[in-house]
C-alpha positions as CSV (number, residue, x, y, z in Angstrom):
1,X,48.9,37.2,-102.0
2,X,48.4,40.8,-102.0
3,X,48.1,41.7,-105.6
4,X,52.2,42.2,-105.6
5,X,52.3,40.3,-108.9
6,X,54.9,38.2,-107.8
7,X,55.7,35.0,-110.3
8,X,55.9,31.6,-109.1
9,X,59.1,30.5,-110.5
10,X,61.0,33.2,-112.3
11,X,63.1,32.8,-115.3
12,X,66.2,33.9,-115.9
13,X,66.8,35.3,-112.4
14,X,69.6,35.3,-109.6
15,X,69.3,32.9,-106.8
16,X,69.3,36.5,-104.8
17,X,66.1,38.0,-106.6
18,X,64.5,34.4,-105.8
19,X,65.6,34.5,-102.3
20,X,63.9,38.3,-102.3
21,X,61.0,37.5,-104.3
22,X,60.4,34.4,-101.3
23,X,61.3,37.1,-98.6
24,X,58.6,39.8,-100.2
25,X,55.8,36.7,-100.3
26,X,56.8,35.8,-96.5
27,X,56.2,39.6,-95.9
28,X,52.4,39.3,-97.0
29,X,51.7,36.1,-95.5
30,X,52.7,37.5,-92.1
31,X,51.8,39.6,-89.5
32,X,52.9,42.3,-86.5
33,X,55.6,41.5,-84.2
34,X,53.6,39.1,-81.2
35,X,54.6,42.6,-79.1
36,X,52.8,44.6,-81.5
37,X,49.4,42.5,-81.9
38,X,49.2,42.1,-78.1
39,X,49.9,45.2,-77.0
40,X,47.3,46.4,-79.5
41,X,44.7,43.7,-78.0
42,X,45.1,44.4,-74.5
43,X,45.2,47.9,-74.7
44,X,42.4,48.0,-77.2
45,X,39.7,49.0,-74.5
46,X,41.8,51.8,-73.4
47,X,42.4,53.4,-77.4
48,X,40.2,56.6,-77.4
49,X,41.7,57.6,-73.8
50,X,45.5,57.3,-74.8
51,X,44.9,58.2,-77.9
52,X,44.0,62.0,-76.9
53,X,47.6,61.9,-75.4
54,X,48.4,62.1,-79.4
55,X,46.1,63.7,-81.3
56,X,47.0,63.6,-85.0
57,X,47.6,67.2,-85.0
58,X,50.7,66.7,-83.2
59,X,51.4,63.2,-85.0
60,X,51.0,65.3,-88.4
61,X,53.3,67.7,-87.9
62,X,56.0,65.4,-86.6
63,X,55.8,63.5,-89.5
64,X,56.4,66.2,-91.8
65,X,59.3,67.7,-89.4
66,X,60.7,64.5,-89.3
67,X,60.4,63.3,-92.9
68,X,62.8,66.7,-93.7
69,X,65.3,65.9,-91.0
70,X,65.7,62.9,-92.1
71,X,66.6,64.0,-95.2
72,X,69.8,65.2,-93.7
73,X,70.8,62.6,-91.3
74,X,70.8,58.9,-93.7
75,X,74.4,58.2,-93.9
76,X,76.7,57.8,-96.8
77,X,77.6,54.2,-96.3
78,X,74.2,52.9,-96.5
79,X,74.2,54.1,-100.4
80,X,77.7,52.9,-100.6
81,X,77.1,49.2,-102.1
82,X,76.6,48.2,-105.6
83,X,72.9,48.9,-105.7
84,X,72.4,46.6,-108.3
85,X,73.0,43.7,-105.6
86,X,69.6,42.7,-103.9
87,X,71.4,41.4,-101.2
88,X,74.1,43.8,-100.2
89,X,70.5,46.3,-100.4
90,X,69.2,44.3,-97.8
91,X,72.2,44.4,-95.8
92,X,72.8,47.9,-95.9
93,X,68.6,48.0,-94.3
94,X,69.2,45.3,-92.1
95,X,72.1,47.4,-90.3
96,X,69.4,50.6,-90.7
97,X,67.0,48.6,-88.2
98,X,69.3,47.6,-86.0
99,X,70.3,51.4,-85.6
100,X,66.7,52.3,-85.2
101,X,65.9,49.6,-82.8
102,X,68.4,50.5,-80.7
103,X,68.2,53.8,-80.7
104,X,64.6,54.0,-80.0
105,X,65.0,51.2,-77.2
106,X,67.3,53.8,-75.6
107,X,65.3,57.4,-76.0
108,X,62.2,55.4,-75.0
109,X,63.7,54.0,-72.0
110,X,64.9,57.3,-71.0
111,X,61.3,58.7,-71.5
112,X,59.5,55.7,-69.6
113,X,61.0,57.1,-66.2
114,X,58.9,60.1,-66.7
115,X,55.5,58.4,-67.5
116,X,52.7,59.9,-69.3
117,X,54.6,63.3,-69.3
118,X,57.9,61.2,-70.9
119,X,55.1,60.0,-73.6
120,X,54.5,63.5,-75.0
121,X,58.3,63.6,-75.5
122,X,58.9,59.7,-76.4
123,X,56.0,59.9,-79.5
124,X,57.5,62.6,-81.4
125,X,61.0,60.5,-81.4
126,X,59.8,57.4,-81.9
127,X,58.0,58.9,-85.0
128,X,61.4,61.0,-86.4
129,X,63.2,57.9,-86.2
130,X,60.3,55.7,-87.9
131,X,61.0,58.2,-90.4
132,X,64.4,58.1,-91.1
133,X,64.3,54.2,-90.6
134,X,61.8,54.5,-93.7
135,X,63.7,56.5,-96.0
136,X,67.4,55.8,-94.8
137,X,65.8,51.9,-95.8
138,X,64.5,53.4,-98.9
139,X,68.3,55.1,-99.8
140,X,69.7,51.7,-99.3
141,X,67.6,50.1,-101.9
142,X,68.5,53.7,-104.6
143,X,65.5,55.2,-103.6
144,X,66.6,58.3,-101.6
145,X,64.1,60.4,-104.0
146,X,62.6,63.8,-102.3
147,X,59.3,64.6,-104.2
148,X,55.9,64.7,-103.4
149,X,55.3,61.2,-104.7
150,X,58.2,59.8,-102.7
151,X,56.9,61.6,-99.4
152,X,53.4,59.8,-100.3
153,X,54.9,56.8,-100.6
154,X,57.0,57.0,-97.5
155,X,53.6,58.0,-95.5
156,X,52.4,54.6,-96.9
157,X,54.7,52.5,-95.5
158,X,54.2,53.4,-92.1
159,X,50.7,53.3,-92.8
160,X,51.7,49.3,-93.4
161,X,54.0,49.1,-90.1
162,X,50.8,50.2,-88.5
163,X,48.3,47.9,-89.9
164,X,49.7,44.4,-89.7
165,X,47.9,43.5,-87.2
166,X,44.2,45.1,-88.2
167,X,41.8,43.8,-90.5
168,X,42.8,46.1,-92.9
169,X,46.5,44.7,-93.8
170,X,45.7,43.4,-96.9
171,X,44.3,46.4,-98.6
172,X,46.7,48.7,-97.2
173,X,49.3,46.6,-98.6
174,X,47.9,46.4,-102.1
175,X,47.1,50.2,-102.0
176,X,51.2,50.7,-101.5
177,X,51.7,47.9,-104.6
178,X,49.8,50.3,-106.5
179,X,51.6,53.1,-105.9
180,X,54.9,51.4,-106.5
181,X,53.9,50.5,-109.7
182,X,52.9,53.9,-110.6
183,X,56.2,55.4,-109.6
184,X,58.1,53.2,-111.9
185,X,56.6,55.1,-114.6
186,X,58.2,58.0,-115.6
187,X,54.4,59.9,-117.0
188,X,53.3,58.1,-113.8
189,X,55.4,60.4,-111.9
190,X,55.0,63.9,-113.1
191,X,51.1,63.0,-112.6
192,X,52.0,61.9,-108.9
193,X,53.9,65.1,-108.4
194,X,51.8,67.7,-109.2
195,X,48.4,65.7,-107.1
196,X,46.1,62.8,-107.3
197,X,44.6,60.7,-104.7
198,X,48.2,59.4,-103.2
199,X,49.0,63.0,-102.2
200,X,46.4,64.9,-100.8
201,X,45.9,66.1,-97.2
202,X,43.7,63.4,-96.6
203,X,45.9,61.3,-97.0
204,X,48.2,62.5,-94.3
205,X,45.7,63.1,-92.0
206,X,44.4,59.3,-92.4
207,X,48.1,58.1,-91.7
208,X,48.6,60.3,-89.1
209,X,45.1,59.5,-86.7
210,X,46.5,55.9,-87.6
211,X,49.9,56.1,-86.5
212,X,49.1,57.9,-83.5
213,X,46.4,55.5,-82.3
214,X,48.7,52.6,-83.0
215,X,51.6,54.3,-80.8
216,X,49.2,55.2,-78.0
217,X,47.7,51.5,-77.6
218,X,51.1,49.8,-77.8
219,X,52.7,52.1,-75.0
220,X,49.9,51.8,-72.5
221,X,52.0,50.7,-70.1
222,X,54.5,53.4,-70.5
223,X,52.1,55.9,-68.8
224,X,53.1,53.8,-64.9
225,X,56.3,55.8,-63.9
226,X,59.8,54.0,-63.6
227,X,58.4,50.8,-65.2
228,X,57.5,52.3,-67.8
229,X,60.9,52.6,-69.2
230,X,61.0,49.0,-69.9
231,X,58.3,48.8,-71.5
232,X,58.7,51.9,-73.5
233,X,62.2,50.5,-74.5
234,X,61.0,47.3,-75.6
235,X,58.0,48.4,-77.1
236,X,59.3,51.4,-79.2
237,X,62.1,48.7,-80.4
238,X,59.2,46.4,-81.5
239,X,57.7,49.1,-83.6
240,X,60.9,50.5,-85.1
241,X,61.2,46.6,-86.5
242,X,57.0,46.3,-87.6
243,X,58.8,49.5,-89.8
244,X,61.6,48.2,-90.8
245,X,60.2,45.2,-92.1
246,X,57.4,47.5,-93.7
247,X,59.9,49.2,-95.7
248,X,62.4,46.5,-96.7
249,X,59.3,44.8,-98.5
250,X,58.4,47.9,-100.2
251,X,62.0,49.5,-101.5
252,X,62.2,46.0,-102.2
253,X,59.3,45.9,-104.5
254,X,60.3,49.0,-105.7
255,X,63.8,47.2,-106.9
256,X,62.1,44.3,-107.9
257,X,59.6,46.1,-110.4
258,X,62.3,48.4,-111.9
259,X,64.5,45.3,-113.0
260,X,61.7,43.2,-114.2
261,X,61.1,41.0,-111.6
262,X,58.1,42.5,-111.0
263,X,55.3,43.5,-113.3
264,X,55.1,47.2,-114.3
265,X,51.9,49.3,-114.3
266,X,51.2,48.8,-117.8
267,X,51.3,44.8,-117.3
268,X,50.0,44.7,-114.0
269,X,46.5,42.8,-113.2
């Protein structure tokens, strides 16, 4: 497992924390939606071309644009729960991913008509609605938190959505374990807010060449005209899951370490 700290048969818990504790092992143990990890293979070859059709310049900035929108648009219902219940948490992001999904299925489709000239509009939605999927996911599990660590951490998690399927998935993961520990410390945060190596601009920039490759490779085929809506559709609504899942594991964590479930920093390995 990926150093999440997770014990093998917790006392004194809820059958809902064991069913989440189960869910957050599955999580590590798995791997990219089978849309994600092909398209990524087959349009492997073709990377370094499509990904100068998003340059992490552009990827940067929508990021930042859209992590502040965002902001603004999570609804009040998905805080509306008793956040102390695992499961109606995972309800409320359940219902956040579907929204995403299905809204991306639709803007991308719309954008696939247009091919590669639809892509340069399609990326930066797909990305603004990554990242309200992230933190309207992160609001449903009483994390709707606005500081620099938060942002960081945010960042991280689509850094996860968009690793599962490289050699790198492990360490990514336990590098977002780590910073989920941290934040459930209190000193930990002031220290997280005011720098360190979670919020630096190399950071971002990291992320963002990441994100951006990964987008470019899985919507290849979104760069023929007309059929390129399908594929844009079903492809955008693949990623908006890999995120999904991404950051219902790590709010999840989040939940589990602040209630005990979960090791804190101090007691971590």
């Amino acid at each position: 497992m990926a150093e999440s700290g997770l014990p093998k048969k917790p006392d004194g818990v809820s059958e809902a924390v064991r069913k989440a504790l189960r869910e957050q092992e599955a999580f590590e143990d798995r791997r990219a939606t089978r849309l994600g990890q092909g398209a990524e293979r087959l349009t492997a070859p073709f990377g370094g071309v499509l990904a100068r059709l998003v340059p992490p310049g552009v990827v940067r900035r929508a990021l930042r644009q859209a992590d502040w929108a965002a902001g603004l648009t999570v609804p009040d219902e998905i805080t509306s729960h008793d956040l102390a219940d695992i499961a109606a948490c995972d309800r409320a992001a359940l219902r956040v991913q579907a929204w995403a999904q299905g809204t991306n299925a639709a803007t991308g489709g719309a954008a696939g008509w247009f091919g590669a000239a639809g892509l340069a509009v399609d990326v930066p939605a797909t990305i603004a609605l990554a990242a309200r999927n992230v933190r309207a996911t992160g609001a449903a599990y009483g994390f709707p938190g606005d500081s620099e660590a938060e942002r960081a951490f945010r960042l991280m998690v689509l850094e996860v959505a968009t690793s599962l399927a490289s050699d790198k998935r492990k360490e990514t993961i336990e590098s977002l374990n780590d910073l989920a520990r941290e934040l459930s410390s209190p000193e930990a945060k002031v220290i997280l807010d005011t720098g360190g190596r979670w919020v630096t601009e190399k950071v971002v920039e990291r992320i963002a060449r990441q994100l951006g490759i990964s987008l470019a490779a899985r919507k290849a085929g979104q760069i023929v005209p007309v059929v390129g809506g399908l594929v844009a559709a079903t492809v955008n609504a693949s990623f908006q899951a890999d995120v999904a899942r991404a950051a219902r594991y790590a709010y999840r964590q989040r939940w589990l370490i602040e209630r005990k479930a979960l090791p804190a920093p101090e007691d971590a390995v």
